[in-house]
C-alpha positions in Angstrom: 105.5 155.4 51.6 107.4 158.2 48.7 110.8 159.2 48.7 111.7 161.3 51.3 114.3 163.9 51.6 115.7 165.0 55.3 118.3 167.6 54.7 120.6 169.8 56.8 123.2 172.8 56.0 126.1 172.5 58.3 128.0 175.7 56.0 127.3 179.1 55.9 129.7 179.8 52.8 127.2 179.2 50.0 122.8 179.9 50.1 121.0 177.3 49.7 117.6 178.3 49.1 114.2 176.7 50.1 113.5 176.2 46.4 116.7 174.1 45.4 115.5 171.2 48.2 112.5 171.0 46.3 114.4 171.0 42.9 116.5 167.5 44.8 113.5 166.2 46.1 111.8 166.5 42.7 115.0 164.9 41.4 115.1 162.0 43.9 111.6 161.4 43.2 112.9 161.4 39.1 115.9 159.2 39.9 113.5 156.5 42.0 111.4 156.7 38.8 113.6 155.5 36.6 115.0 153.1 39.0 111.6 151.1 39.4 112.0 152.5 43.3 108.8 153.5 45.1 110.0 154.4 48.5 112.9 155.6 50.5 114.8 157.8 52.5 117.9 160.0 52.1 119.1 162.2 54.6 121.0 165.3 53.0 123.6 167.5 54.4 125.8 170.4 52.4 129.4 170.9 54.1 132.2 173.4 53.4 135.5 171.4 51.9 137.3 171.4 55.5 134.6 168.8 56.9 134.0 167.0 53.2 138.0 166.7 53.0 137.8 165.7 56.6 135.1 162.6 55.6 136.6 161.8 52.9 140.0 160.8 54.7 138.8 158.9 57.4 136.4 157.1 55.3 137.9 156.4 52.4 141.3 157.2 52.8 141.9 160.1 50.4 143.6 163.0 51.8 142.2 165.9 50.2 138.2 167.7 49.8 135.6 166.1 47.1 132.4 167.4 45.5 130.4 164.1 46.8 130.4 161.8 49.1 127.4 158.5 49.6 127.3 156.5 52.0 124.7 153.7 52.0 122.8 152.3 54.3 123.3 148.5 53.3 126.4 147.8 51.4 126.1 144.8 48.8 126.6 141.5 50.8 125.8 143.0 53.9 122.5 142.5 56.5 121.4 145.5 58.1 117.6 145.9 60.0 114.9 146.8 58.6 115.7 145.8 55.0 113.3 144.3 52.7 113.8 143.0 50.2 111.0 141.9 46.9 112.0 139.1 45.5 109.8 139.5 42.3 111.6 143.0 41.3 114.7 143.1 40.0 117.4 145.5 40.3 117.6 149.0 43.1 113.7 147.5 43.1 114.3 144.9 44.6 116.1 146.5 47.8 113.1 148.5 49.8 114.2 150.4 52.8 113.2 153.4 54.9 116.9 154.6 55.2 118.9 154.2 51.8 121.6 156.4 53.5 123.1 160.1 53.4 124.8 162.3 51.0 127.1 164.8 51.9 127.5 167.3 49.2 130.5 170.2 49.9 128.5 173.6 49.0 131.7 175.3 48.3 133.4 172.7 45.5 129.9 172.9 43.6 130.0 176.7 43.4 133.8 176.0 42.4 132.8 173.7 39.9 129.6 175.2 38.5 131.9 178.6 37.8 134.3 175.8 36.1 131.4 173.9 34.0 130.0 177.5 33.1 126.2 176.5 34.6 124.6 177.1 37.3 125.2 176.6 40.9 121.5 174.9 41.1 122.6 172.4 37.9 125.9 171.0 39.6 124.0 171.0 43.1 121.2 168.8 41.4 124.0 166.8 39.3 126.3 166.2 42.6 122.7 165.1 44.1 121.5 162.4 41.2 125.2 161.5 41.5 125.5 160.7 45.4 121.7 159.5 45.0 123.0 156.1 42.4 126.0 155.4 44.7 123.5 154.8 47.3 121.8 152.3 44.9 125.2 150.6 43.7 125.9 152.1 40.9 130.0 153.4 40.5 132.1 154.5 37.7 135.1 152.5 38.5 135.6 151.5 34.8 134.6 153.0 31.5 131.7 151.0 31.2 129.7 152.4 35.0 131.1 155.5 33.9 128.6 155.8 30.7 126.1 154.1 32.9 125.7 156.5 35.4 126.3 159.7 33.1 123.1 158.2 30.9 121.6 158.0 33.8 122.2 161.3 35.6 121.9 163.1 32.2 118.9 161.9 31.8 117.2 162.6 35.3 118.2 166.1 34.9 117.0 166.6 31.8 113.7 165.6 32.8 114.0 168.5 35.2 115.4 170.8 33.4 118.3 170.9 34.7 120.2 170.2 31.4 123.6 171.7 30.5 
């Protein structure tokens, strides 16, 4: 099995066009790449800030809208179904999984934000994605440290696509 990208658009304040999914699912494909990961799913859905800020407090406890949320499917230390894991790879490799979990990406703070970055809406879409798309694998930028890590490592995905700043 590939990578596969389910996706859903519960917004109607920003278009998102039939060729921006396959940009992200090029991009997922990218991201697995470089992550040694051969298959997977992620289910997709873009959001207006009222539902995103609405996520993000009851999930996490922050009371205001954000660009990107992840939530995985397994969270370290846990056992969910249907996991399996390869003991001879290392790293996200090593975790194979039909489901690796959603992303919910507020279409109205990107199109804030890509006017703020001064690129385009497509680039911060893609860049929000690669983002949410490492959470689910475990990566975080709590500290400087998984801060560098992940911007290497989104940086470089989108470069690969194009999608550079």
């Amino acid at each position: 099995m590939s990578m596969q990208l389910d996706w859903s658009n519960e917004q109607a304040q920003v278009d998102i066009p039939d060729a921006w999914i396959a940009r992200l699912e090029q991009l997922m494909q990218l991201a697995a790449e470089a992550e040694g990961l051969g298959s997977g799913e992620v289910a997709l859905t873009f959001v207006d800030d009222a539902e995103i800020h609405r996520l993000n407090r009851d999930f996490r406890k922050i009371d205001r809208p954000t660009d990107v949320l992840s939530f995985a499917m397994q969270e370290e230390g846990e056992e969910e179904a249907g996991i399996v894991f390869d003991e001879e790879a290392e790293g996200a490799a090593a975790l194979v999984s039909d489901m690796l979990g959603d992303i919910i990406i507020s279409a109205e703070r990107a199109k804030a934000q890509s006017l703020e970055y001064g690129h385009s809406l497509e680039r911060e879409v893609g860049f929000l994605f690669v983002h949410g798309f490492l959470h689910l694998l475990g990566y975080d930028h709590q500290d400087e440290a998984g801060e560098q890590e992940m911007t290497a490592k989104q940086e470089a995905v989108l470069a690969k696509a194009g999608l550079s700043r």
